[in-house]
C-alpha positions as CSV (number, residue, x, y, z in Angstrom):
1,X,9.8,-23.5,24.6
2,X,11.5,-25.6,22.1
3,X,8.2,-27.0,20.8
4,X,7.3,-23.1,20.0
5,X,10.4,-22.4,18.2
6,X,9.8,-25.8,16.0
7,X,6.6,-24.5,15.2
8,X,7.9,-20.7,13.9
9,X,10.4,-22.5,12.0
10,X,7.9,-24.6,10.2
11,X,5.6,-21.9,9.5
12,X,8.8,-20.2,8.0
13,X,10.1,-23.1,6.3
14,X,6.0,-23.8,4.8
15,X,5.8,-20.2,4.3
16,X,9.2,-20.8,1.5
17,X,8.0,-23.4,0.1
18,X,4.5,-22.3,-0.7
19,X,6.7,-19.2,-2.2
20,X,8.9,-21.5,-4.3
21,X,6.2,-23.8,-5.5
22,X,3.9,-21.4,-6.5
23,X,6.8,-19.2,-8.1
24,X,5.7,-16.0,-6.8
25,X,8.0,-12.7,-5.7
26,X,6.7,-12.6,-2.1
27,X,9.1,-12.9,0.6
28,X,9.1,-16.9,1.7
29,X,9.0,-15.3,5.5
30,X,6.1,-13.3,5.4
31,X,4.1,-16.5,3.7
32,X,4.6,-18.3,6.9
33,X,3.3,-15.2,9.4
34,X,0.6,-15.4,7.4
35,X,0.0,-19.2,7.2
36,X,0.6,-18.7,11.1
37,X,-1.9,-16.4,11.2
38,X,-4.7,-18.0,9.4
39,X,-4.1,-21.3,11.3
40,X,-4.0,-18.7,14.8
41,X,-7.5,-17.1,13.5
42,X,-9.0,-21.6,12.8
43,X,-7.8,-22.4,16.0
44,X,-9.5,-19.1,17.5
45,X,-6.3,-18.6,20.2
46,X,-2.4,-18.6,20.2
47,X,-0.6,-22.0,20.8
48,X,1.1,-21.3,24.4
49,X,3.9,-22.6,23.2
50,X,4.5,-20.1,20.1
51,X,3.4,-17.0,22.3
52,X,6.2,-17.8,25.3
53,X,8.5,-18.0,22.2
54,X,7.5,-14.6,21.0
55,X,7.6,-13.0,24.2
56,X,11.2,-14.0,25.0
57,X,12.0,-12.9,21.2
58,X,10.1,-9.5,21.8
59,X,12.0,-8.9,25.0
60,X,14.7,-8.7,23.4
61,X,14.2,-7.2,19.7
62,X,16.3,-4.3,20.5
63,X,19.5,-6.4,19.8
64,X,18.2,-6.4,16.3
65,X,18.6,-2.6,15.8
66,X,22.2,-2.5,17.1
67,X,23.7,-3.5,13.8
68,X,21.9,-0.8,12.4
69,X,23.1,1.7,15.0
70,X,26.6,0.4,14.2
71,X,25.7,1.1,10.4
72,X,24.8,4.4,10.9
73,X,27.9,5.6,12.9
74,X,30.2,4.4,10.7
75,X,28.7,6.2,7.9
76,X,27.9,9.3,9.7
77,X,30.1,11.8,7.7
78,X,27.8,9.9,4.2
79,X,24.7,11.0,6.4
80,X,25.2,14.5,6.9
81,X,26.6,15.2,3.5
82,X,23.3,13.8,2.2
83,X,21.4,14.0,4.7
84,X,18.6,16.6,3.0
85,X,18.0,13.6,0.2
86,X,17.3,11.5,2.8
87,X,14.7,13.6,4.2
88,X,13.4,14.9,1.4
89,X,12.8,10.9,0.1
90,X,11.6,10.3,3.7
91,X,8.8,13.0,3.6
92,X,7.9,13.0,0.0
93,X,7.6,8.9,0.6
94,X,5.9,9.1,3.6
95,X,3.6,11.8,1.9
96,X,2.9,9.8,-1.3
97,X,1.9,6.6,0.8
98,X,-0.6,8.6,3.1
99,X,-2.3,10.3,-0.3
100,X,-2.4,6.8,-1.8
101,X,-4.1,5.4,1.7
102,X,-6.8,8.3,1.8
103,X,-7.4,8.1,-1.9
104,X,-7.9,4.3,-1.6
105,X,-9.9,4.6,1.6
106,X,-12.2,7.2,-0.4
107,X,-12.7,5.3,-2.9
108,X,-13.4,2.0,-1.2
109,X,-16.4,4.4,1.1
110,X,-17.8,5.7,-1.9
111,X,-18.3,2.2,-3.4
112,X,-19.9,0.6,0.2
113,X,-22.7,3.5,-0.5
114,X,-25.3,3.2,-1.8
């Protein structure tokens, strides 16, 4: 288990450091998923190692949302004095990504015909 956690870490620490070298505004984490990943997709399976790792850390990803939870009570009285902006930004958001996605999506089908 400690020999899977060494390896997210690396991936995570690589993942920075190709961020920093190459200078780029990309978050340093998401670098090493995707390193992870391309190394997962070579190797053609999922060191065992890394994946009892992430099952224990899955298991238990709920603890992540309790700060938020906490956030959210406390500034309950912030929410529902505001909370039609936040909807409104929430929907029209969620609306503008989906017509982006479709649009894109049409456009990359038209060009694939022939």
């Amino acid at each position: 288990m400690i020999a899977g956690l060494i390896q997210l870490v690396c991936f995570n620490l690589a993942g920075e450091a190709v961020v920093t070298l190459l200078g780029v505004n990309f978050p340093g984490a998401l670098a090493g998923m995707l390193l992870m990943l391309a190394v997962m997709c070579v190797c053609g399976r999922i060191a065992p190692d890394v994946e009892q790792v992430s099952g224990a850390i899955l298991r238990r990803i709920g603890l992540v949302f309790v700060p938020s939870a906490v956030g959210v009570s406390l500034h309950m009285d912030t929410l529902l004095r505001e909370g039609a902006i936040v909807v409104v930004a929430i929907v029209g958001g969620t609306s503008c990504a989906l017509i982006a996605s479709a649009w894109l999506y049409y456009l990359a089908q038209r060009e694939k015909q022939p």
